[in-house]
C-alpha positions in Angstrom: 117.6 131.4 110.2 120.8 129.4 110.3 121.6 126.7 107.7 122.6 123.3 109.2 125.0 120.7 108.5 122.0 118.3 107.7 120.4 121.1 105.6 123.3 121.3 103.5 123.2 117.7 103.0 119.7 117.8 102.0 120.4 120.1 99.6 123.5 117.9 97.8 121.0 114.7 97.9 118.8 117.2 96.5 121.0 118.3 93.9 122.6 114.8 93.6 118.7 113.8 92.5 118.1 116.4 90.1 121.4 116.0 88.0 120.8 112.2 87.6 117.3 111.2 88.5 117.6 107.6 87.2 119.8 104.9 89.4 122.1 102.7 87.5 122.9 99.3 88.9 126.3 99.6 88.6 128.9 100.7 91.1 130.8 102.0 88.4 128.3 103.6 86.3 127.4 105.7 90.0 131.3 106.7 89.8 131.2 108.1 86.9 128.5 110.3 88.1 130.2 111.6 90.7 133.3 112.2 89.0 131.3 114.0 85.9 129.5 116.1 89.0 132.4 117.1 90.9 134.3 117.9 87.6 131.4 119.9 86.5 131.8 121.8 90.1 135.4 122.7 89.2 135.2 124.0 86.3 132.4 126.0 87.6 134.7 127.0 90.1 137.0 127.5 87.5 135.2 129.9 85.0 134.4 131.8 88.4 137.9 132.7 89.5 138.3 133.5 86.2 135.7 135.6 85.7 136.8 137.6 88.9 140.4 137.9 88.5 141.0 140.2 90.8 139.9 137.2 93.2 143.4 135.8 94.4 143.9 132.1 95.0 146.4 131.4 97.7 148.4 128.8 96.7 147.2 129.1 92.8 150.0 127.1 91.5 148.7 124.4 93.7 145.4 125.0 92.9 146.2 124.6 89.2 148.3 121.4 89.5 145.5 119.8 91.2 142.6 120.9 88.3 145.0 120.2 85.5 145.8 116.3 87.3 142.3 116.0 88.2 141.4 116.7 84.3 144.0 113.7 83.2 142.3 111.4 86.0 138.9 112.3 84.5 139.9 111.7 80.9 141.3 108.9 81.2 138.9 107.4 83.8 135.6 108.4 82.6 135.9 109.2 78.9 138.6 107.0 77.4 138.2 103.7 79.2 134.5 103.7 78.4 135.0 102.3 74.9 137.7 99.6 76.2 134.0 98.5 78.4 132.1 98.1 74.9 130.9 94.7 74.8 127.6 92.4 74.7 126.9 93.1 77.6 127.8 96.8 78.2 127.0 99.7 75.5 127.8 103.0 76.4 124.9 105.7 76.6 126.2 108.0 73.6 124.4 111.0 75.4 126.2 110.9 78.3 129.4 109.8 77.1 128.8 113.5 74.9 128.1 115.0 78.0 130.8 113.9 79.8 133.6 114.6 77.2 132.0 118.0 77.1 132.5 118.2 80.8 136.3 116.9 79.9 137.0 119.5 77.5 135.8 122.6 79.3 138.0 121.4 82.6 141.0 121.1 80.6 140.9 124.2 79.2 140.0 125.9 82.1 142.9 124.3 84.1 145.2 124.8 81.2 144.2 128.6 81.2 144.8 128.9 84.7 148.5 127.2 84.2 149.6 129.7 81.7 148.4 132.5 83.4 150.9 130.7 85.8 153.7 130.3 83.3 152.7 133.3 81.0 152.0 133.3 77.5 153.4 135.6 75.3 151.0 138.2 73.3 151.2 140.3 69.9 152.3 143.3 72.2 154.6 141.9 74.9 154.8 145.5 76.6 151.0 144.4 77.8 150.5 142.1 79.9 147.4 139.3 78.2 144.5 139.3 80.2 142.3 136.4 81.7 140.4 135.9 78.3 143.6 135.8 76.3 144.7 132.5 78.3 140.9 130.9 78.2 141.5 132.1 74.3 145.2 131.0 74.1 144.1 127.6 76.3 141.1 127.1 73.9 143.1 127.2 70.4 145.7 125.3 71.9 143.4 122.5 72.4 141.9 122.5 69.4 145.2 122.5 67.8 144.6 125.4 65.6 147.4 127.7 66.7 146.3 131.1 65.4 149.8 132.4 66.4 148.8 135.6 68.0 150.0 134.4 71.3 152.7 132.3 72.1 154.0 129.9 75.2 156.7 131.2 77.4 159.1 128.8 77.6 158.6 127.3 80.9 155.1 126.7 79.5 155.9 125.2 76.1 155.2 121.8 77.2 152.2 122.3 79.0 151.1 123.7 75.5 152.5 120.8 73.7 150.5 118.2 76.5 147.2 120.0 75.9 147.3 119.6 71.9 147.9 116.2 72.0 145.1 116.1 74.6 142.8 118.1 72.5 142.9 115.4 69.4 142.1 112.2 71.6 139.3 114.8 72.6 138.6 114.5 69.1 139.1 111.3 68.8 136.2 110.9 71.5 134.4 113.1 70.0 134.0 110.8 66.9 133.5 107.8 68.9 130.2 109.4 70.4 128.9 110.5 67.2 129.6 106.1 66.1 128.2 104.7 69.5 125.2 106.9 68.4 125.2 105.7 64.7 125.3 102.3 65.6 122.9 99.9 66.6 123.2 97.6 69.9 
């Protein structure tokens, strides 16, 4: 039996219908859905390639330039500019707002993993090359800003380090502004 175009749009309306069952009345409230679903696609995509490495990405540099600008868009389109919204008449859902800064962080470190496995990183034994994990470990402390300093940037990637630390604390910073939209009353 042979899946058809229209079957393969029933099954995104389908999906589309699970993932957020209640309609908003806003036009942009519906676009942050759809960005927060198609982000949630990539990094999906994302941890895949990863966790096949020996699955080759023609044109991976590409690739990774457009997941690292598409992580920037999504931050500051969906998560930052909600609280600039906060008003009477608009009070962001804190649940979502969570969920979508979750979404935020895991595509940032995904697409900042797959950059330095572009650029390299440098690892306690530099006659072995890291593997996979050590970028997703290497992107994941650089976010957080913690800098173990068992692996290092290569140079060519020293700012790309430097750019996801100070995204990682406005991460933060968003983090903390969920947890007082949720403490606070309307």
């Amino acid at each position: 039996m042979a899946i058809t175009f229209s079957d393969t749009i029933q099954l995104g309306l389908y999906i589309l219908k699970f993932l957020f069952p209640k309609r908003t009345s806003t036009f942009g409230s519906n676009g942050r859905k759809v960005w927060s679903l198609l982000s949630l696609v990539i990094v999906l995509a994302l941890i895949a390639e990863a966790a096949i490495p020996r699955l080759d990405i023609s044109g991976q540099r590409f690739v990774a330039f457009v997941a690292l600008i598409w992580s920037f868009a999504y931050f500051l389109l969906v998560i930052a500019a909600i609280p600039f919204l906060t008003s009477q008449n608009f009070w962001p859902n804190p649940a979502r707002l969570a969920v979508d800064t979750l979404i935020s962080i895991s595509l940032s470190i995904m697409s900042f993993s797959l950059i330095y496995r572009i650029y390299e990183i440098i690892g306690p034994d530099q006659n072995i090359a890291p593997s996979v994990r050590d970028y997703i470990y290497f992107s994941t402390v650089t976010f957080s800003t913690l800098g173990f300093g068992d692996f290092r940037p290569a140079t060519d990637a020293r700012m790309f380090a430097a750019l996801q630390s100070i995204l990682g604390n406005l991460h933060l910073g968003m983090i903390v502004g969920t947890a007082f939209f949720a403490a606070q009353p309307k």
